[in-house]
N, CA, C and O atoms as a Tripos MOL2 file, in Angstrom:
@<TRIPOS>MOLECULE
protein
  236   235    59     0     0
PROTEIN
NO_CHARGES

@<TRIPOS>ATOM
      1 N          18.3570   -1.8150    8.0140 N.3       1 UNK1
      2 CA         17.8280   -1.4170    9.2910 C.3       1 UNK1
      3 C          18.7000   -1.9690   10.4080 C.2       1 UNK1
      4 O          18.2550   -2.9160   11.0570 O.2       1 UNK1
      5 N          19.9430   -1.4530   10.7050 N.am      2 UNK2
      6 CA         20.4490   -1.5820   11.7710 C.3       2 UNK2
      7 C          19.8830   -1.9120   12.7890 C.2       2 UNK2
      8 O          20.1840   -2.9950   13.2890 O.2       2 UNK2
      9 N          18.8980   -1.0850   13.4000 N.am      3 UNK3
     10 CA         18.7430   -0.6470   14.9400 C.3       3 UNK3
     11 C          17.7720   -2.4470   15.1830 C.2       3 UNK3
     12 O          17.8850   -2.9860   16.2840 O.2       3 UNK3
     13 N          17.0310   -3.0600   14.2160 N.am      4 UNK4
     14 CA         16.4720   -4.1070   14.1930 C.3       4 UNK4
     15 C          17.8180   -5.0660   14.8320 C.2       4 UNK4
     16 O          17.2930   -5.5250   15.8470 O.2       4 UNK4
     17 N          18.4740   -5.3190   14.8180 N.am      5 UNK5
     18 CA         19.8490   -6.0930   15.4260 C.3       5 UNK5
     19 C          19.2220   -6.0530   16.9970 C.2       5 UNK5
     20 O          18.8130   -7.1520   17.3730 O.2       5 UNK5
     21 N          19.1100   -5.1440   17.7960 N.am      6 UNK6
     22 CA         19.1310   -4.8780   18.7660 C.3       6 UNK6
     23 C          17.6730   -5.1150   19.6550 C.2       6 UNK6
     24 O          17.4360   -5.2890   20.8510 O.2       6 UNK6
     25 N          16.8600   -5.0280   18.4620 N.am      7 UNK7
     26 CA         15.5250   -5.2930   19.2260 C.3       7 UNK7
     27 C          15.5330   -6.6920   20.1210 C.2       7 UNK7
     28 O          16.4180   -7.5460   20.0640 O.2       7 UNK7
     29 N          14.5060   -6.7300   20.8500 N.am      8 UNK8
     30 CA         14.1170   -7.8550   21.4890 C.3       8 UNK8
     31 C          13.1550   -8.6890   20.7750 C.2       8 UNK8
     32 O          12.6500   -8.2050   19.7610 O.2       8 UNK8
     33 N          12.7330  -10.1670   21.2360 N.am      9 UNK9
     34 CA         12.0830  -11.1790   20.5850 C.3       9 UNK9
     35 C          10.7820  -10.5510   20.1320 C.2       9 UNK9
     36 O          10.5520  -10.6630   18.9280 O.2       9 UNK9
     37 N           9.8310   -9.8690   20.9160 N.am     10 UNK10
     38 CA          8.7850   -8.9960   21.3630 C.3      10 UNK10
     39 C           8.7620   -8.3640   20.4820 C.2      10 UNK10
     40 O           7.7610   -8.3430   19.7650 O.2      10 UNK10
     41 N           9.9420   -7.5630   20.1980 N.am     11 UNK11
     42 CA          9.8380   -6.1430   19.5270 C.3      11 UNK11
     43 C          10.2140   -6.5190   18.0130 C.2      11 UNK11
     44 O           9.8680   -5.7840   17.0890 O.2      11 UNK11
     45 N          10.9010   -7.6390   17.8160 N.am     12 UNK12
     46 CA         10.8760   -8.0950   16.6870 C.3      12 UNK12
     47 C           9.4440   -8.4660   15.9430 C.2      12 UNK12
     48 O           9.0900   -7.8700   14.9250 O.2      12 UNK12
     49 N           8.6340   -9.5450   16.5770 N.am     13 UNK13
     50 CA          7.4670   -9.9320   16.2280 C.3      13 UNK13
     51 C           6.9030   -8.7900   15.8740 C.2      13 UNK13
     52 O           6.8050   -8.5180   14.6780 O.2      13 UNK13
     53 N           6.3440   -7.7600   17.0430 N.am     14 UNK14
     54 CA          5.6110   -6.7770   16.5630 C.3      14 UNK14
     55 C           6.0800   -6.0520   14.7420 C.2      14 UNK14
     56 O           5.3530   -5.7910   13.7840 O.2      14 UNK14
     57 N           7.6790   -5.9280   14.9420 N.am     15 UNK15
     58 CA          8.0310   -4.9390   13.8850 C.3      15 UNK15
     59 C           7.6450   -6.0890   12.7980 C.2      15 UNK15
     60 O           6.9890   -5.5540   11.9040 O.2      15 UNK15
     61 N           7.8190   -7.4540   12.5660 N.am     16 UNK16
     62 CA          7.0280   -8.2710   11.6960 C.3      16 UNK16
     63 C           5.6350   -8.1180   11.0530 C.2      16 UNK16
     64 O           5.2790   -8.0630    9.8760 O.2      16 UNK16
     65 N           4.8810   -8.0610   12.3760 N.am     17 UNK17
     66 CA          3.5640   -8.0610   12.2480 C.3      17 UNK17
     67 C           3.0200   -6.9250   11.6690 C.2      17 UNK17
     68 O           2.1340   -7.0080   10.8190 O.2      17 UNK17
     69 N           3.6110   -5.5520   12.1720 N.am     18 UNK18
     70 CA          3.6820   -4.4580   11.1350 C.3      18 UNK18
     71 C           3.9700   -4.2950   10.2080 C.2      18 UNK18
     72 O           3.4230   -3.5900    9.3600 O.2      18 UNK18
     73 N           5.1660   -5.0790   10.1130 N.am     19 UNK19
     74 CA          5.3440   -5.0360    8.1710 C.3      19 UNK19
     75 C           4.4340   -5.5800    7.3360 C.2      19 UNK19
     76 O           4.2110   -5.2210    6.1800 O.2      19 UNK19
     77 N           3.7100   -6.7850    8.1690 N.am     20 UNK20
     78 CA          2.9420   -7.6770    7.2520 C.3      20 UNK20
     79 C           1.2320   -6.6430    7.0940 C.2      20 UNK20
     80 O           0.5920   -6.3660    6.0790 O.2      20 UNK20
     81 N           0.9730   -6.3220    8.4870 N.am     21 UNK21
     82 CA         -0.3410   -5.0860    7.8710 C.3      21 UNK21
     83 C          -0.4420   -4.0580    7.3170 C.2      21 UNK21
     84 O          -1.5040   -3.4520    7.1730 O.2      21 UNK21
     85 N           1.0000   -3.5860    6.7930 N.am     22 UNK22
     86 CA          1.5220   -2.6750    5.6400 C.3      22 UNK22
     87 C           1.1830   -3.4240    4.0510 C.2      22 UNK22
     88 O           0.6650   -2.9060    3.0620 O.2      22 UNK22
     89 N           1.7340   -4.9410    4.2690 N.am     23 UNK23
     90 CA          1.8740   -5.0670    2.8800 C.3      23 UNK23
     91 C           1.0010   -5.9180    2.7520 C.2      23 UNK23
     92 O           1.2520   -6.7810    1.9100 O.2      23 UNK23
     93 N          -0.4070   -6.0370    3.5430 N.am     24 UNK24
     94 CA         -1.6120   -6.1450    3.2630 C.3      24 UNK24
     95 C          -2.6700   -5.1140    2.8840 C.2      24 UNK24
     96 O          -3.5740   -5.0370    2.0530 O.2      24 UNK24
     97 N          -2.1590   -4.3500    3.8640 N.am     25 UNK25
     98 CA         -3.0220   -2.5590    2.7740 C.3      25 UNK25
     99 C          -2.5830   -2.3820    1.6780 C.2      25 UNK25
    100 O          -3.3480   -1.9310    0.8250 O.2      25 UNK25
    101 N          -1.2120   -2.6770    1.3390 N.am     26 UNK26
    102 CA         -1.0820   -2.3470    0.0480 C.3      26 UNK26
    103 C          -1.5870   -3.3630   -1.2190 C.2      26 UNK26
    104 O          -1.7310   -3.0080   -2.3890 O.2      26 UNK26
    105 N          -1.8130   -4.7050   -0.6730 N.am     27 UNK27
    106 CA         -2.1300   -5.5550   -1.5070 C.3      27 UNK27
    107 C          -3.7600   -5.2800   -2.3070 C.2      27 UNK27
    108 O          -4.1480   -5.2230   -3.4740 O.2      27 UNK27
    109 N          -4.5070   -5.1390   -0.7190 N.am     28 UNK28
    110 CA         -6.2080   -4.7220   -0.6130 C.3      28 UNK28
    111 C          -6.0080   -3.5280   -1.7050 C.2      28 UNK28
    112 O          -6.5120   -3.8430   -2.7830 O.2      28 UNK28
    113 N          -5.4830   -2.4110   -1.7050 N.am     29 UNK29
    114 CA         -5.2350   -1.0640   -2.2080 C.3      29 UNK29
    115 C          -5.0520   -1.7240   -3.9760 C.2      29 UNK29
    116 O          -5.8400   -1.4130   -4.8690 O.2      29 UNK29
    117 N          -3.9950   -2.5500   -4.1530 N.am     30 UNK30
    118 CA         -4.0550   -2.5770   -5.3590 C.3      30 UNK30
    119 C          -4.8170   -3.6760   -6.2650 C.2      30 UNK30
    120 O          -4.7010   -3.8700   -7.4750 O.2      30 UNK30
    121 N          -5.7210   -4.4110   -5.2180 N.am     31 UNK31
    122 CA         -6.3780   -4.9180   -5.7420 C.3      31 UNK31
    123 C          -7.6190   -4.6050   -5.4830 C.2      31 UNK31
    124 O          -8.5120   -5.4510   -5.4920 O.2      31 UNK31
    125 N          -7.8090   -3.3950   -5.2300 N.am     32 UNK32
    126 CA         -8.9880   -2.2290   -5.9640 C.3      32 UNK32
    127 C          -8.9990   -2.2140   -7.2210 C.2      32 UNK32
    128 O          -9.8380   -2.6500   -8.0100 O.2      32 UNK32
    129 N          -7.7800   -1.5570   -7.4270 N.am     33 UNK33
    130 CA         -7.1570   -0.0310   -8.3960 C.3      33 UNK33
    131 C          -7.1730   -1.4310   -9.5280 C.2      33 UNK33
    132 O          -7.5820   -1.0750  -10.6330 O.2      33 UNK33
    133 N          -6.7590   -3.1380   -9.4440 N.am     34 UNK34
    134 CA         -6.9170   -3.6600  -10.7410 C.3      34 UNK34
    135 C          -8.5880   -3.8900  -11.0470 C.2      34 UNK34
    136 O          -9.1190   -3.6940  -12.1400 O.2      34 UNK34
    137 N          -9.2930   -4.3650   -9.7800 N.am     35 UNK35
    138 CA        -10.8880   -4.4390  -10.1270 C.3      35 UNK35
    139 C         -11.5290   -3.1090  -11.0140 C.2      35 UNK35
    140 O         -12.2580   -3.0760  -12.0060 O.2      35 UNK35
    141 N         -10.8910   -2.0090  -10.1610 N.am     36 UNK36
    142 CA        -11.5490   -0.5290  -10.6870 C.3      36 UNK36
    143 C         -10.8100   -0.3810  -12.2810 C.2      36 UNK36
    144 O         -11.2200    0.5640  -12.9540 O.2      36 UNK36
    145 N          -9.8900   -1.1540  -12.8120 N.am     37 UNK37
    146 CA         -9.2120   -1.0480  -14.0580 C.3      37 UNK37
    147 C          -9.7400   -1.8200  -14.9280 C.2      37 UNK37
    148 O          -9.8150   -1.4370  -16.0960 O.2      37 UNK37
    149 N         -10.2280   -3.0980  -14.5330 N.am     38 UNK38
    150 CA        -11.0710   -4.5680  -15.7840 C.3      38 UNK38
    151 C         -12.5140   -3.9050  -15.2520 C.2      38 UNK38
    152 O         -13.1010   -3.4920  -16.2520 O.2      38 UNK38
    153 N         -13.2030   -3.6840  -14.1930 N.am     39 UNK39
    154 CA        -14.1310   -3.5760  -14.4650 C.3      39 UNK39
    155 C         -15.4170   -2.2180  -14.6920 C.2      39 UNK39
    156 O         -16.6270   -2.1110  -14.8930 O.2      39 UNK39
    157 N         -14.0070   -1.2220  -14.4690 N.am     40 UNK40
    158 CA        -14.7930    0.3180  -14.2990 C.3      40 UNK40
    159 C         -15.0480    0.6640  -15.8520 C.2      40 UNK40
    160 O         -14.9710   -0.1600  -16.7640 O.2      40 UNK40
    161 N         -15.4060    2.2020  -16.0090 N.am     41 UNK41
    162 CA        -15.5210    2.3340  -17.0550 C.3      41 UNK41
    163 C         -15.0480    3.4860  -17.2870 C.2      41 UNK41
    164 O         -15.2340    4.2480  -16.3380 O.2      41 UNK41
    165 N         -14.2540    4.1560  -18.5690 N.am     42 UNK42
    166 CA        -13.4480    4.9310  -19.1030 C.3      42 UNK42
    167 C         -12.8240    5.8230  -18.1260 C.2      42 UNK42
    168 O         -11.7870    5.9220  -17.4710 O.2      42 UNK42
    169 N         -14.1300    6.5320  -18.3650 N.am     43 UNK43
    170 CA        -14.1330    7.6630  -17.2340 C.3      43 UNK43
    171 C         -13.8980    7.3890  -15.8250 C.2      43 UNK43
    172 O         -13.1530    8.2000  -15.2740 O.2      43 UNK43
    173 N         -14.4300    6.2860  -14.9900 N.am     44 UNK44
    174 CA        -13.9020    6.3350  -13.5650 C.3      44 UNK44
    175 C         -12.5580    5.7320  -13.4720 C.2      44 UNK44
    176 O         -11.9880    5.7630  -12.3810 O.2      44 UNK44
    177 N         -11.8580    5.0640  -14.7250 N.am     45 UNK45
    178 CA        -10.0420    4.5810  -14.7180 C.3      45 UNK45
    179 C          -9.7200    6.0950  -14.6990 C.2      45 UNK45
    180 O          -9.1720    6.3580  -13.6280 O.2      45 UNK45
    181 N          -9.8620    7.2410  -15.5250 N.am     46 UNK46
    182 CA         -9.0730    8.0500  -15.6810 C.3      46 UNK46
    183 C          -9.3490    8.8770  -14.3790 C.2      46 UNK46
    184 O          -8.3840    9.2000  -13.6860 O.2      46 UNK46
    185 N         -10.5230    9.2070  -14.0390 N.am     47 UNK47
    186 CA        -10.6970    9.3140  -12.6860 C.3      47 UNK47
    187 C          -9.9290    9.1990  -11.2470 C.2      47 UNK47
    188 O          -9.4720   10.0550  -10.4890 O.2      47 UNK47
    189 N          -9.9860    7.7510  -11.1980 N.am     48 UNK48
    190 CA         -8.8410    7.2670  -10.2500 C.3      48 UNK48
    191 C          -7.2120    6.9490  -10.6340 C.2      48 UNK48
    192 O          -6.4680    6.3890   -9.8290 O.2      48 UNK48
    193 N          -6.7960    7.3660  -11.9080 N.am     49 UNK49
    194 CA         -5.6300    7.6180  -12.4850 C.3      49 UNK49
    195 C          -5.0600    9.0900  -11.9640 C.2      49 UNK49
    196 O          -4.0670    9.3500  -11.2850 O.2      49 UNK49
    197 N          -6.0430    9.9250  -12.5260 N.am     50 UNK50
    198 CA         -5.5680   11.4470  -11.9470 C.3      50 UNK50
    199 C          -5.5530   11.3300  -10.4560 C.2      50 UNK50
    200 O          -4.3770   11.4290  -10.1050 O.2      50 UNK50
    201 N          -6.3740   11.1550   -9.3770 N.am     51 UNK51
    202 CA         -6.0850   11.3330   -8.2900 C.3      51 UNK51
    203 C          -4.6180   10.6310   -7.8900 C.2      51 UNK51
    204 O          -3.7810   11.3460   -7.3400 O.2      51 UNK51
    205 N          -4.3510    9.4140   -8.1320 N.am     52 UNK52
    206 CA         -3.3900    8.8350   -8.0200 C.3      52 UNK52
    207 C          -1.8210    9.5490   -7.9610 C.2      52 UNK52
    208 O          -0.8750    9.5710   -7.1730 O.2      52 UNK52
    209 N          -2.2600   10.2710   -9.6770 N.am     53 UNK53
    210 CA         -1.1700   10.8520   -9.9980 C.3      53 UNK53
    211 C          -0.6650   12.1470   -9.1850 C.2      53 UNK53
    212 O           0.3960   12.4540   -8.6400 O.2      53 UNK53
    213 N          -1.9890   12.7990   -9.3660 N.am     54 UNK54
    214 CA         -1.7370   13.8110   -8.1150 C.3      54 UNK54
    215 C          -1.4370   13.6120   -6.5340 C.2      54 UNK54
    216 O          -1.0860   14.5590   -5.8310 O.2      54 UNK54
    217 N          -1.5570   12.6820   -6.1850 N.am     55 UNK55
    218 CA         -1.2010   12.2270   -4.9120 C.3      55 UNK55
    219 C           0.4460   11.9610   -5.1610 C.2      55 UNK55
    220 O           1.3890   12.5140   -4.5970 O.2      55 UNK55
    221 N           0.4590   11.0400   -6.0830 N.am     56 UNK56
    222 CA          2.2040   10.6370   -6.5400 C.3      56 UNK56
    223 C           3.1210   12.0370   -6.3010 C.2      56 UNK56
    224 O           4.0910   12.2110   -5.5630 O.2      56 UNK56
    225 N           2.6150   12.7170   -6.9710 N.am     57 UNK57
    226 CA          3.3290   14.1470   -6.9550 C.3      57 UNK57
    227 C           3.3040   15.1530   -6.0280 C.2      57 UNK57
    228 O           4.1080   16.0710   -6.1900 O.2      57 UNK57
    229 N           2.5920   15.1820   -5.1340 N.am     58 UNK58
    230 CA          3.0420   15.9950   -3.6840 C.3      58 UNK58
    231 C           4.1310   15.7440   -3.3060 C.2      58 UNK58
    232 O           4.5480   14.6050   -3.0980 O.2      58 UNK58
    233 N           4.7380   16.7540   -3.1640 N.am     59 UNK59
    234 CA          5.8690   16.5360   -1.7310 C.3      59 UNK59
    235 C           6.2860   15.8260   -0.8630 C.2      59 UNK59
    236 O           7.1470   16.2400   -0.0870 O.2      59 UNK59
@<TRIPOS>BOND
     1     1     2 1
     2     2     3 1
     3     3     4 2
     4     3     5 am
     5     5     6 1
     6     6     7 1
     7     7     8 2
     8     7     9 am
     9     9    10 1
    10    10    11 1
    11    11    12 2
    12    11    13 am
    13    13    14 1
    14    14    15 1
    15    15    16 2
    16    15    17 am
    17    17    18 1
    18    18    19 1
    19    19    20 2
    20    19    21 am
    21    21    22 1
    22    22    23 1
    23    23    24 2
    24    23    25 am
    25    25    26 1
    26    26    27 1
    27    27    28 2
    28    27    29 am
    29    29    30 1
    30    30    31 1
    31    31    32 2
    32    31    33 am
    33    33    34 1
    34    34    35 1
    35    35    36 2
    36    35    37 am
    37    37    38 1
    38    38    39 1
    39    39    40 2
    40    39    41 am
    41    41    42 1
    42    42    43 1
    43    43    44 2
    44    43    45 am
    45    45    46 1
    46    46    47 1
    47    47    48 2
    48    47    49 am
    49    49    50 1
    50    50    51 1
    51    51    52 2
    52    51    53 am
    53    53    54 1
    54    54    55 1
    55    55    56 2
    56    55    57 am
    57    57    58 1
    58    58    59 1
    59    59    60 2
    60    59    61 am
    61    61    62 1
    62    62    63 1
    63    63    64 2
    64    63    65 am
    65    65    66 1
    66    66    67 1
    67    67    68 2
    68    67    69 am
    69    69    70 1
    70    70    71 1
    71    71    72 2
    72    71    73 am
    73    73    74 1
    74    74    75 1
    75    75    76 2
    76    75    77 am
    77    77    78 1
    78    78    79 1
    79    79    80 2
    80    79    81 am
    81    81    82 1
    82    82    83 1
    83    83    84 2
    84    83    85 am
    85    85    86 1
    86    86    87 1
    87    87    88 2
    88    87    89 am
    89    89    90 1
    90    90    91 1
    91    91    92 2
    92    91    93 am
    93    93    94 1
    94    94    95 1
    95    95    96 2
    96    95    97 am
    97    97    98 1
    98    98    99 1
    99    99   100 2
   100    99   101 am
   101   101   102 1
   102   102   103 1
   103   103   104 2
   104   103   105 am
   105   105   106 1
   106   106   107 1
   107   107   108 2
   108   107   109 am
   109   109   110 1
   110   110   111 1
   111   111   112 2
   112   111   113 am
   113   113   114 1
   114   114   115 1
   115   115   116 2
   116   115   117 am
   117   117   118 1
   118   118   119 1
   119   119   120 2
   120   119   121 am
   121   121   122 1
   122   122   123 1
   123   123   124 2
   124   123   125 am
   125   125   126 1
   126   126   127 1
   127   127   128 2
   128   127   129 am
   129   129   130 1
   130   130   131 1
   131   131   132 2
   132   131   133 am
   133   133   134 1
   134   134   135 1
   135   135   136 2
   136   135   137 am
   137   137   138 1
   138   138   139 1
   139   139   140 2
   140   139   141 am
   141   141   142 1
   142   142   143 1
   143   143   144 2
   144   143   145 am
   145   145   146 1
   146   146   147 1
   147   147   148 2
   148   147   149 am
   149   149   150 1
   150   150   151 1
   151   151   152 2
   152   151   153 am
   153   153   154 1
   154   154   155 1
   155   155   156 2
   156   155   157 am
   157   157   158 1
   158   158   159 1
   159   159   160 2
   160   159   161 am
   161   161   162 1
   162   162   163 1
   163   163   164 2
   164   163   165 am
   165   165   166 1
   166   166   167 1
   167   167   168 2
   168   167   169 am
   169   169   170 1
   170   170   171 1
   171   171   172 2
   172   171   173 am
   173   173   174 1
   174   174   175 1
   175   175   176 2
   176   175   177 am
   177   177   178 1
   178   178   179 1
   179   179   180 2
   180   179   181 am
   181   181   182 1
   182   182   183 1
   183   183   184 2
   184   183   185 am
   185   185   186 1
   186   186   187 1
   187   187   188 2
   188   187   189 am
   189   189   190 1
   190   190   191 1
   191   191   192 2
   192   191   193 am
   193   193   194 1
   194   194   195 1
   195   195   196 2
   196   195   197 am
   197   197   198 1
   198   198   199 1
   199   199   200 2
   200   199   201 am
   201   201   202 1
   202   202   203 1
   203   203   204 2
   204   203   205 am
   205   205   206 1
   206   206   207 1
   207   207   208 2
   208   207   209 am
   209   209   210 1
   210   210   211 1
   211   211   212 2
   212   211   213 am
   213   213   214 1
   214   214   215 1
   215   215   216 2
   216   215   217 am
   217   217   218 1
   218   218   219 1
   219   219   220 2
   220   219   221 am
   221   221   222 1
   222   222   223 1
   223   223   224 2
   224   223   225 am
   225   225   226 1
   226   226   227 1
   227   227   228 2
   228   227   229 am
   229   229   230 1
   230   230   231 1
   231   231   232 2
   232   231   233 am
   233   233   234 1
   234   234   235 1
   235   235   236 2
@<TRIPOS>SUBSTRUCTURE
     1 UNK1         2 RESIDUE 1 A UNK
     2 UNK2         6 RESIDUE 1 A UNK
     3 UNK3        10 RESIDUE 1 A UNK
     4 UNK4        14 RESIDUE 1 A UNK
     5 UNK5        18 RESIDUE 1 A UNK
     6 UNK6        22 RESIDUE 1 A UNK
     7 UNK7        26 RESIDUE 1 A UNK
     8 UNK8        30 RESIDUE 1 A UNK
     9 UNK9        34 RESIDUE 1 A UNK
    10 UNK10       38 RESIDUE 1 A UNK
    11 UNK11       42 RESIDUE 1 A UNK
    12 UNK12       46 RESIDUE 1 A UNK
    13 UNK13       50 RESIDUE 1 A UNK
    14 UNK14       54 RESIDUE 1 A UNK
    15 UNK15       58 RESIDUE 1 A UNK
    16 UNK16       62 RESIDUE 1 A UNK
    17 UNK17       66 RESIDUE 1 A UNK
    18 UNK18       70 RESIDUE 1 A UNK
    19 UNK19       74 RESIDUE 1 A UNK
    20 UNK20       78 RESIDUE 1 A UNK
    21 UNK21       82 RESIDUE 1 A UNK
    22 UNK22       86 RESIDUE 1 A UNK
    23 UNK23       90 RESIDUE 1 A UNK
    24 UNK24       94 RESIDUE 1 A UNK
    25 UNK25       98 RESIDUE 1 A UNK
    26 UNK26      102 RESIDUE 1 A UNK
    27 UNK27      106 RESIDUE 1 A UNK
    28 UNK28      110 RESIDUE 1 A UNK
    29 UNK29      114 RESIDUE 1 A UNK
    30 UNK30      118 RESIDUE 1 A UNK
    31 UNK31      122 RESIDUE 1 A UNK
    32 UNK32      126 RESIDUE 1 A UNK
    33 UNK33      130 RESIDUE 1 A UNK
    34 UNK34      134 RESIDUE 1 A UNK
    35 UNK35      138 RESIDUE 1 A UNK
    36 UNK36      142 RESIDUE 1 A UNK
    37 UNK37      146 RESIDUE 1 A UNK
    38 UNK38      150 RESIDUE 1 A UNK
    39 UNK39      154 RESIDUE 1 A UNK
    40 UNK40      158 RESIDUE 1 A UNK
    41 UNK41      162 RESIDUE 1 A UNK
    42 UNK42      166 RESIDUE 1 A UNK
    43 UNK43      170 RESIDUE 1 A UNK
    44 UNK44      174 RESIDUE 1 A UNK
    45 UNK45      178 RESIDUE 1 A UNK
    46 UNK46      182 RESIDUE 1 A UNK
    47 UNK47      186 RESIDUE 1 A UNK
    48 UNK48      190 RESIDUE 1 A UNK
    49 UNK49      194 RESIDUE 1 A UNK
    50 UNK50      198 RESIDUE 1 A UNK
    51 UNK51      202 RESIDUE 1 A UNK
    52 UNK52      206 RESIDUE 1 A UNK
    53 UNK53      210 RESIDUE 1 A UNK
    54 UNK54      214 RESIDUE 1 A UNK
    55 UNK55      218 RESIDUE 1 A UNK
    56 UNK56      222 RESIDUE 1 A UNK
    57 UNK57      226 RESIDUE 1 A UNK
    58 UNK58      230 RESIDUE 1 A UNK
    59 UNK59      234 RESIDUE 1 A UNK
């Protein structure tokens, strides 16, 4: 990410702080998908497997 060179102190923090509530949704997100995996049952893993997958595979 080049254009990050250029930012300001400000604009740095923010682009930080955004990265970090990205890779907190994703954390929350996959620590669903392991609860919904130890504690679901057959049918709602494969459930939320297919949607997944089909989401994976769009465009």
């Amino acid at each position: 990410m080049p254009d990050i060179l250029d930012y300001t102190l400000a604009q740095l923090r923010g682009f930080v702080d955004a990265t970090a509530r990205q890779d907190a949704a994703r954390d929350a997100r996959l620590l669903s998908l392991i609860a919904i995996g130890t504690r679901g049952d057959a049918r709602n893993l494969d459930q939320t497997l297919d949607r997944l997958t089909d989401r994976a595979q769009r465009p």
